[in-house]
N, C-alpha and C positions, 0 to 999 in steps of 0.2 A: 504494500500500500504506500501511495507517495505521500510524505510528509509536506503538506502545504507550506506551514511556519518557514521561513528562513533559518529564524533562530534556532526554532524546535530540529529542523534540519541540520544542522550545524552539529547540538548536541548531538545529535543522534549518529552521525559522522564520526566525531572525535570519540565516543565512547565506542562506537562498533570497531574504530581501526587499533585502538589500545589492545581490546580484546581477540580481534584479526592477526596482529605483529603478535600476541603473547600465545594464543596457539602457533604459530609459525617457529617460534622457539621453541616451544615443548615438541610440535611435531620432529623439527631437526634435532633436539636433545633423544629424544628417544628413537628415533629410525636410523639417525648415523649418515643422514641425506643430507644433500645440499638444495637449501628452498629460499625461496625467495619472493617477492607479493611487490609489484605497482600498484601506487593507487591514485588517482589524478585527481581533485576534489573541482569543482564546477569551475572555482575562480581561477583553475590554474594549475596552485601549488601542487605539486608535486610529494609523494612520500613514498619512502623505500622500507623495506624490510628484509635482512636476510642472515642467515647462517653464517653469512661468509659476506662479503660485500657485492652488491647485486650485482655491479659492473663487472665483475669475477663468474658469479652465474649466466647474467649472459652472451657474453663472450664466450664460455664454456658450452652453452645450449647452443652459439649461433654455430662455433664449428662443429658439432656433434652435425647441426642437420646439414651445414656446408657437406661434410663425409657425404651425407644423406643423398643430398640432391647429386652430387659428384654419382653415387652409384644408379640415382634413380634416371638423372641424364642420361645413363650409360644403354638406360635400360628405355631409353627416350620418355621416361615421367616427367610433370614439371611442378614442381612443388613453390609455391611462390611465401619466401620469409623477408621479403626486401623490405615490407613493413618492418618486422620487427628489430630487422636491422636500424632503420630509420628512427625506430623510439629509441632503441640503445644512442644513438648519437645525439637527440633531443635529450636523452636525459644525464648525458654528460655535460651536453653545453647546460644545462640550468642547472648542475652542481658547478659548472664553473664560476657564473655567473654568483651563486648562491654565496660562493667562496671570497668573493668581492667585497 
């Protein structure tokens, strides 16, 4: 159900992402996985969560499916991650920027 309030929304934002990033920890504390969670909020900002530092995760996801498409080419598939490629470098430049 969408939350009309701004405000009401906001809270409900901050309090679900506390709880989102603290599963995200107990999930990687106890499986021994590498995880990691984007989450964009309306106005923009940006927030990260990960086991390991997300820029690490997905660099690690994007050459796993580079491998991928490398064999699915092979096999004439076409798997299309250019997007994700494309947020990995949005969300470097806005921790660059962030870093300012």
């Amino acid at each position: 159900m969408f939350i009309e309030s701004e405000r009401a929304r906001a809270i409900s934002f901050s309090k679900r992402k506390k709880t989102l990033f603290q599963d995200v920890e107990n999930f990687a504390n106890r499986s021994g996985d590498e995880v990691g969670v984007m989450l964009f909020a309306l106005g923009g900002k940006q927030f990260s969560c990960g086991s390991t530092s997300i820029e690490d995760i997905i660099d690690k996801f994007l050459k796993g499916k580079l491998e991928d498409r490398q064999c699915d080419h092979a096999e004439g598939k076409s798997i299309g991650f250019e997007e994700l490629e494309g947020l990995r470098k949005e969300l470097q430049t806005l921790n660059e920027k962030e870093k300012r």
